[in-house]
Every structure is written in C-alpha cells, then in structure tokens.
N, C-alpha and C positions, 0 to 999 in steps of 0.2 A: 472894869479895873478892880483889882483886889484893891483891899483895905493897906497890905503891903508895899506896894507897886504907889500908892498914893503917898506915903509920906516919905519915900526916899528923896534925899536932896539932888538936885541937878546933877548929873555926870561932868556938865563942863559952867563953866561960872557965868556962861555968855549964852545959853540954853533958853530956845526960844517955843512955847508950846501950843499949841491948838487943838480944842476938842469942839467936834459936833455933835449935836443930836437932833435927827432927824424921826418924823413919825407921821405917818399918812394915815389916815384912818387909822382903824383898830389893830390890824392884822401883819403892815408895815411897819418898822420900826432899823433907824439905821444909827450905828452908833461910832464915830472915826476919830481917832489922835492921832497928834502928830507932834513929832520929837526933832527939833533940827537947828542946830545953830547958823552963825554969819558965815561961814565957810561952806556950809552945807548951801546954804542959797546962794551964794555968789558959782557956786561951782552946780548949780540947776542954772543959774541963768547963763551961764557959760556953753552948756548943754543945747540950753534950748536955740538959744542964738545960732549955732553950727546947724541943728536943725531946719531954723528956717532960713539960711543962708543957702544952704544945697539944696532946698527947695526952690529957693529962688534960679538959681544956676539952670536946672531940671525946667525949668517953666521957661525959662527962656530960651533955650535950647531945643526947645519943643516947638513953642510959637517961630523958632527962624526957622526952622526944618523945613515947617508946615508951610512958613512966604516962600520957600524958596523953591518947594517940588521936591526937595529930596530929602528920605527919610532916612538913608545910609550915607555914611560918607563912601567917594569914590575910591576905589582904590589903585 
C-alpha cells in the first residue's frame, strides 16, 4: 500500500478493514486487504445463504432420484 492510499480517511463512516500478512519460508510472502462495510457483509451473507440453500435443493433431489430408480422425470 502506498504511503497515499494509507492516510486517506474512510469512504463511508461505518468502513470496516482488514489486512493480512502472510510469509512461509523465505521465498513465499502473501499480502491481502480488505475494504467493506455493514451492507457489504449483510448483502455477502445474503449471497452465501442462496448458495447453500440451492445446494441443499440439488442434494436432495439427487438422493430421491437415486431411492427411487429414476434419474429423468417421466414424461
């Protein structure tokens, strides 16, 4: 991160941040921020929820197929 980039104030009043630093031996070195407010996480777990809800649907829909012999519905 520049020296720039570091002392600018928050974009929003409620700006929530996170940096890593990672380094494995000599030759690794990992380095990650992250910028994100209460809207921005409410609206990731918003996200992720749908994702594992139709995963769920998907798994289940599979396992009946599978008890029941049929892999197509009839038509």
């Amino acid at each position: 991160m520049s020296d720039a980039q570091k002392t600018l104030p928050p974009q929003h009043p409620e700006e929530q941040m996170a940096r890593v630093d990672l380094r494995i031996g000599q030759a690794v070195s990992l380095q990650a921020t992250l910028r994100t407010t209460p809207a921005g996480l409410v609206s990731i777990g918003v996200l992720v929820s749908g994702i594992l809800l139709s995963t769920a649907v998907l798994v289940w829909a599979a396992v009946t197929s599978s008890r029941t012999g049929r892999f197509f519905p009839r038509r």
